[in-house]
N, C-alpha and C positions, 0 to 999 in steps of 0.2 A: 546592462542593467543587472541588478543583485537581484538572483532567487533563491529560493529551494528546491533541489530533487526530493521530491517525499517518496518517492517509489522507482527505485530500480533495481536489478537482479543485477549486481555490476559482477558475480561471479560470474557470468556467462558473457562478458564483456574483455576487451584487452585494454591493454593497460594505456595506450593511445587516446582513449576515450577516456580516463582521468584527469589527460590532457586539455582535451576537448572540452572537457564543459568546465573544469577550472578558469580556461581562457575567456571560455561567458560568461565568467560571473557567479558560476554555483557555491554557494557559502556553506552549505552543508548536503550532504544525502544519505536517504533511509533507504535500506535494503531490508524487504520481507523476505523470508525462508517462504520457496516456493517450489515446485518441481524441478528437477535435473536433469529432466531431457530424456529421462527413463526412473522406470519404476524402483525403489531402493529398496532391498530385502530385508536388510535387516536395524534393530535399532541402534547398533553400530556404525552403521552407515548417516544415520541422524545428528549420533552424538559427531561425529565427526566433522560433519555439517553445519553444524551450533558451536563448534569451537574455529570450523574457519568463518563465519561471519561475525563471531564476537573478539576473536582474537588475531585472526592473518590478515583476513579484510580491511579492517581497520589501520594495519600496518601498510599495505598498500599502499590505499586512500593519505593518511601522513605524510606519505612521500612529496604531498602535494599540497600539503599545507590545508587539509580537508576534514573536516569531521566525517565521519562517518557512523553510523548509528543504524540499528538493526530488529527484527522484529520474529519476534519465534512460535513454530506451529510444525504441523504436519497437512500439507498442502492438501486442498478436496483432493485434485488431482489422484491423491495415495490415498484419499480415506475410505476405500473401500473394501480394506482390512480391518476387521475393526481391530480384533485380538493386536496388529501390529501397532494401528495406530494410539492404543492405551497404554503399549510399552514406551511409545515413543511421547505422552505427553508426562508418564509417568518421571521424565528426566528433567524435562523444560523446566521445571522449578529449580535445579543446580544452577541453572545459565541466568535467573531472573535478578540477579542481584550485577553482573555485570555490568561494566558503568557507562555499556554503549545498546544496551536494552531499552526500548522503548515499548513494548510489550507483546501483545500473542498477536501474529498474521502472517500472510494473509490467508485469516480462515473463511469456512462459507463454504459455496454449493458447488460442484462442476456437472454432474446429469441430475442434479434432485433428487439422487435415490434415500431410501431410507438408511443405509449407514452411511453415507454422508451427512445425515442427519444426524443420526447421533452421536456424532465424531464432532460437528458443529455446537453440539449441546455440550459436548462434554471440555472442549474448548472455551466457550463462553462461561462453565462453570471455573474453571482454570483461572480464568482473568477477575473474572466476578470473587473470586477468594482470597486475589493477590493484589486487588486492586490495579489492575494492567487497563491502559487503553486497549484498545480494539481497532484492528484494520481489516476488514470483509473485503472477500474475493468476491464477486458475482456471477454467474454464467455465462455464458457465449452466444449469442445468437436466439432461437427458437427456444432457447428455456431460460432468457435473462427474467423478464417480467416476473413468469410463478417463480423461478429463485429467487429474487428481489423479496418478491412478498414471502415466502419462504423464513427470511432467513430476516428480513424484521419482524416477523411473527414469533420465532426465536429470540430475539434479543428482548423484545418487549415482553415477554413472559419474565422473564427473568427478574424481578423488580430489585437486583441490586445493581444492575446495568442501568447508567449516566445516559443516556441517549447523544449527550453531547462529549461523550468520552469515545466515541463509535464514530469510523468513518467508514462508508461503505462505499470501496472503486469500483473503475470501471462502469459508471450511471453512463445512460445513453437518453435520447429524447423521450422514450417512455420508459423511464423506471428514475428520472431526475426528480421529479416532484412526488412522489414516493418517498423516496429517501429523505429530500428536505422536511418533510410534511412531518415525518417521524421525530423531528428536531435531532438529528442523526446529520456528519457531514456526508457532504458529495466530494467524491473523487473524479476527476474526468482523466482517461487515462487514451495519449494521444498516441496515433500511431499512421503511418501512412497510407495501411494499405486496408484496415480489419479498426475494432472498436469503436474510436473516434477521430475523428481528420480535426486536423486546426481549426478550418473554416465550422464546422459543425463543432465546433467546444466554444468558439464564438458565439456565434448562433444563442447556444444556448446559455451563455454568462448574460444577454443581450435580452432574452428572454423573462430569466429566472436571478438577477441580479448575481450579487458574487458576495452575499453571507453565506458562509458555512461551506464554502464550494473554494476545491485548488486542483491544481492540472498536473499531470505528472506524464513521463516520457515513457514509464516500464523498463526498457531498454533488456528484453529477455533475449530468448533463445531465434525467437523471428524474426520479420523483417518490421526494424524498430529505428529509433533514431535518439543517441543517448541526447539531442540538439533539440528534441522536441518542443520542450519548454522557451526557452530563450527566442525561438522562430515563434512560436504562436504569439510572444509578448510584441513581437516584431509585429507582426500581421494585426494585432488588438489596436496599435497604434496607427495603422493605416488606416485602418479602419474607423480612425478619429476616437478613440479610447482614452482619456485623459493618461498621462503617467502616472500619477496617484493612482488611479483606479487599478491600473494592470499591475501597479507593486503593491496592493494588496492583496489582487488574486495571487501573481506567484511566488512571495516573499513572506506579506504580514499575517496571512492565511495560516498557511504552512506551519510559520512560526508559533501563532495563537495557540493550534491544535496543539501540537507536538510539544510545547511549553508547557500543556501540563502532567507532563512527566517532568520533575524537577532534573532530569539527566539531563533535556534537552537544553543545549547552551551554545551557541556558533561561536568561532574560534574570533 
C-alpha cells in the first residue's frame, strides 16, 4: 500500500532503512529538526543542521527515488537557552524559502517550563509572519495533558494562526480530543515500546474517526521502527478496516495537510 512518512528523524537512521520503507510503498517523507542526541552549543551547530536536512538529506533520500521534505525549529529539547535559542531562530528565515521546507517544527513543550514557553511563542510568531505551517512536539508522559493544553493555549492566542494549518504529534487517548476539538490536526506517532503501539492508534482512529488525524513512525534516536506505518495499515485491515479508509488515514491525510504548502508535491 502507498503511504506517507510525515515525521521521521531519518538523520539518526542508516541508509538500509531508505530501503526499507521505499520497498513499502513510502511516496514521500518529512523530517522535522529535532534533538541530536545531545545538547548543541552553538548556533553553528544549527546552521549546520538546517543545511544537512535541506540540502544532504534530501540527496540521500534521491538515491531512492524519494521525496524528501523538511521542517525547521530549535527543538523544546534545547529551548532552554533562551539567548541561544533567538540566535538560532534568528537564521531560520535563510533556510525558508528552500524548495524542500515545509515549515517551523517540531516545536512545543518538553518539561512546560517557562522558557520553553517563550521559545514556543516566539516560534509561533516566526511562522505566523512567514506564513509556515506548524508541526507541534508534545510532552512525555506526566506532563503531556498541561503541555497539550499549554501549547493550544499558545497557538490560539495568536489570531493569525489557521488552526487547520497546525498539527499537533504525538496525541495520546487523553489529549486526542483536545487537539481535534481545537480544529488543530492529530498526529499519532507509533512506536513499540513508549507513545503509542499500533493496536492503541487503532483503538483510537476506531474511536475518534480519521478527520484531521495521520500516523507516523518517528523513527528517532530509540527504540523505533522506520516500518511502523505500513504494519499498523496491515493490522487496521485485520481488523476489518475498509482499504479506502486506511489510505486515507495514511496517504490522503498526510497529503491534504502537507498540500498546503504549495512545495509539497510526490514524485
Amino acid at each position: 500500500m502507498k503511504y506517507i512518512e510525515p515525521h521521521a528523524h531519518m538523520v539518526s537512521r542508516v541508509t538500509d532503512d531508505y530501503v526499507k520503507i521505499t520497498m513499502a510503498g513510502c511516496q514521500a517523507i518529512c523530517e522535522p529538526a529535532f534533538w541530536a542526541g545531545f545538547d548543541r552549543s552553538s548556533v553553528q551547530g544549527f546552521f549546520d543542521y538546517f543545511c544537512q536536512l535541506t540540502e544532504h538529506e534530501p540527496k540521500r533520500a534521491g538515491k531512492f527515488g524519494l521525496p524528501h521534505f523538511c521542517w525547521l525549529c530549535i527543538n523544546p529539547k534545547e529551548a532552554e537557552d533562551v539567548k541561544l535559542a533567538e540566535e538560532v531562530i534568528a537564521i531560520i528565515p535563510k533556510f525558508l524559502d528552500g524548495p524542500n521546507v515545509l515549515g517551523i517544527g517540531e516545536i512545543g513543550l518538553n518539561k512546560n517550563s517557562r522558557n520553553e514557553l517563550k521559545v514556543l511563542e516566539l516560534h509561533v510568531d516566526l511562522a505566523a509572519g512567514h506564513d509556515q505551517l506548524i508541526l507541534v512536539h508534545t510532552p512525555h508522559l506526566e506532563d503531556k495533558l498541561k503541555g497539550t493544553r499549554l501549547i493550544v493555549d499558545v497557538l490560539k492566542n495568536d489570531k493569525r494562526i489557521r488552526p487547520e494549518r497546525v498539527i499537533i504529534d504525538h496525541v495520546e487517548e487523553h489529549t486526542i480530543k483536545l487537539v481535534l476539538d481545537s480544529g488543530m490536526w492529530a498526529g499519532m506517532t507509533l512506536y513499540p515500546e513508549s507513545k503509542c503501539t499500533p493496536a492503541r492508534a487503532i483503538d483510537m482512529v476506531e474511536m475518534y474517526g480519521n478527520e484531521r488525524l495521520w500516523m507516523n513512525s518517528a523513527c528517532d534516536w530509540g527504540v523505533s521502527d522506520p516500518l511502523a506505518v505500513p504494519k499498523t495499515a496491515l493490522e487496521m485491515k485485520k481488523r476489518g478496516h475498509a482499504v479506502d479508509a486506511i489510505e486515507k488515514l495514511v496517504l490522503q491525510n498526510p497529503t491534504r495537510f502537507l498540500s498546503q504548502c504549495p512545495k509539497f508535491k510526490l514524485g
